[in-house]
Residue frames relative to the residue before (quaternion, step in Angstrom):
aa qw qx qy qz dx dy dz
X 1.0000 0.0000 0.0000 0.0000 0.00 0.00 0.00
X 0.5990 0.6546 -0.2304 0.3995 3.37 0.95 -0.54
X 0.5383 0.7065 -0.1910 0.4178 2.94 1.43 -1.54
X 0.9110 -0.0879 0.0338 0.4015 2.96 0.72 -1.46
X 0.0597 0.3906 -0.8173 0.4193 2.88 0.25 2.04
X 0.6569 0.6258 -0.3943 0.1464 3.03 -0.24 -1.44
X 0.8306 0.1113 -0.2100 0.5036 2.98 0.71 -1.13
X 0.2343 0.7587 -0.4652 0.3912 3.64 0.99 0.43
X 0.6985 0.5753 -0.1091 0.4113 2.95 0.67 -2.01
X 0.6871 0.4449 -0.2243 0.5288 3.54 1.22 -1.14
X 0.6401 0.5511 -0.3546 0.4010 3.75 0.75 -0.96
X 0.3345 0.7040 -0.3899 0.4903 3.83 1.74 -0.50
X 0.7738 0.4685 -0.2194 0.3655 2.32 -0.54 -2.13
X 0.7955 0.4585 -0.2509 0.3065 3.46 0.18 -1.61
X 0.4795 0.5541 -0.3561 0.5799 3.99 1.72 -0.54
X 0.3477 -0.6459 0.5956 0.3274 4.31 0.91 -0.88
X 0.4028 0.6622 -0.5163 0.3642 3.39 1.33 1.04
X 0.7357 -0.5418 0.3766 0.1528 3.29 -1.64 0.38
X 0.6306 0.3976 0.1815 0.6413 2.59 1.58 -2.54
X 0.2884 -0.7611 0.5555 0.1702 2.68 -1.36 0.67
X 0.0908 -0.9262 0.3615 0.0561 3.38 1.08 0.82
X 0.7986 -0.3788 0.2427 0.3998 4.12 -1.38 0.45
X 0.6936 0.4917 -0.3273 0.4123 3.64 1.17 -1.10
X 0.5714 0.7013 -0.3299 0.2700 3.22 1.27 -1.00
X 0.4163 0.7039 -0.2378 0.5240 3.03 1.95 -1.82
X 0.6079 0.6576 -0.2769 0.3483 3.52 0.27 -1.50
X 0.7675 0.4162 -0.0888 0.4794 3.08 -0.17 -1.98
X 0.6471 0.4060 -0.3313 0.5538 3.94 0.50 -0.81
X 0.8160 0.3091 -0.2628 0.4117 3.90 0.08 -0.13
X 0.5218 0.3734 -0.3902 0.6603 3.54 1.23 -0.03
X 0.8392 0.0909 -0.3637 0.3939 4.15 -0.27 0.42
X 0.6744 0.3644 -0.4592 0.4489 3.30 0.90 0.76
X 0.6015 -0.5734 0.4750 0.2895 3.67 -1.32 1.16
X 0.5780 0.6692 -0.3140 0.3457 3.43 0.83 -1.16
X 0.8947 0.1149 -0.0734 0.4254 3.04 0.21 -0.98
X 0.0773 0.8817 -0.4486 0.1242 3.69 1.29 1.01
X 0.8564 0.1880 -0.3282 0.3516 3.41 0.80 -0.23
X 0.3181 0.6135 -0.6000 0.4030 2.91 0.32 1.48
X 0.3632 0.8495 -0.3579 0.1355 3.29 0.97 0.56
X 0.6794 0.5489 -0.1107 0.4742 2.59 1.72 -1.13
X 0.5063 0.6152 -0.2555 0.5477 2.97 1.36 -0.09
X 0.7691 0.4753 -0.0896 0.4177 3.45 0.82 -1.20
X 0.5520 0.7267 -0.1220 0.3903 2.89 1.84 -0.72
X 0.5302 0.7533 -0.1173 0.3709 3.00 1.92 -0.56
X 0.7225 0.5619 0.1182 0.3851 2.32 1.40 -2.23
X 0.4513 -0.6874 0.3482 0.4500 3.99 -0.03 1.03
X 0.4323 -0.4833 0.6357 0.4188 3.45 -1.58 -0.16
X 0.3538 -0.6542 0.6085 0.2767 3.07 -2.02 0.77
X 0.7489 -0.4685 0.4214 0.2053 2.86 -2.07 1.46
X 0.3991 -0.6885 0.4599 0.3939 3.89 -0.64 1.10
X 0.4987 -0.6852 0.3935 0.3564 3.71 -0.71 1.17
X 0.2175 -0.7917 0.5281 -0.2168 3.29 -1.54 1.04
X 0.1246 -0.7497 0.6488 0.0391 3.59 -0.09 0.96
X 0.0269 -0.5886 0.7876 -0.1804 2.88 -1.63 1.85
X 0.5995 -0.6058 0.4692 0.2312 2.99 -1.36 0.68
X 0.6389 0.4698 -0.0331 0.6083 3.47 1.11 -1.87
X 0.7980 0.3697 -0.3344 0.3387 3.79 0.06 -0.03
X 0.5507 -0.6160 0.5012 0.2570 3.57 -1.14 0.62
X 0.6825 -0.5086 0.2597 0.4561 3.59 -1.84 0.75
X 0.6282 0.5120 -0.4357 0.3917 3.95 0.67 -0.17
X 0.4347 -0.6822 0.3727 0.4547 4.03 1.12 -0.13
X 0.3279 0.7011 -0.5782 0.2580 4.01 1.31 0.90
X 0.3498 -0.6971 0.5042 0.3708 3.67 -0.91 0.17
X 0.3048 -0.7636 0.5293 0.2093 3.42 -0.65 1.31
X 0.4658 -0.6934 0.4670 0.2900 3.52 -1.34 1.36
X 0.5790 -0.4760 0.5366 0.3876 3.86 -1.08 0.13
X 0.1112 -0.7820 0.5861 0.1804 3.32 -1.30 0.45
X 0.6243 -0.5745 0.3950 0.3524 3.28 -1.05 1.35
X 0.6058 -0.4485 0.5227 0.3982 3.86 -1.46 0.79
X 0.2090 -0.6671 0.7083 0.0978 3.09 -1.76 0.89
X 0.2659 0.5178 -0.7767 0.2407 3.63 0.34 1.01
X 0.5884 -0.5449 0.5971 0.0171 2.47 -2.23 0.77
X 0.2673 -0.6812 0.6342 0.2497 3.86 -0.50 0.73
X 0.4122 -0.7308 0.5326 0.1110 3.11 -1.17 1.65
X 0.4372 -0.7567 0.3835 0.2987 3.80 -1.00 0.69
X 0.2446 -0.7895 0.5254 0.2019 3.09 0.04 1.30
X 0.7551 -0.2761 0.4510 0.3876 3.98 -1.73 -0.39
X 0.7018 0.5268 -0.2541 0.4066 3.03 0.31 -1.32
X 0.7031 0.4217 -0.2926 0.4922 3.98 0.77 -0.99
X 0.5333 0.6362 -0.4826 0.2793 3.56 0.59 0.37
């Protein structure tokens, strides 16, 4: 079990994720013999996206949406 966080944990890292997330799981049990029968299990589980530097996109490779300005409409006179 250790094993693989462990190396989970590293396959992250190695994407410049945060999380260690299900594909990661993935990716550690499809290239290691050790831990073949967890396939079926894994098998479920999407493939990870070939890694990719985006400016706009978060540690999983989604593109994160802009967020509308938070100024504030000042209270004018008139709204009293």
């Amino acid at each position: 079990m250790i094993s693989l966080v462990t190396k989970a944990a590293n396959e992250a890292r190695n994407r410049s994720s945060k999380r260690v997330l299900p594909m990661h799981l993935k990716q550690v049990v499809l290239q290691n013999e050790q831990f073949d029968f967890l396939n079926d299990i894994v098998g479920k589980v999407a493939d990870a996206p070939a890694p990719t530097k985006h400016e706009d996109s978060d540690d999983e490779g989604h593109v994160k949406k802009k967020k509308p300005s938070s100024r504030r409409k000042g209270k004018s006179s008139d709204d009293s």
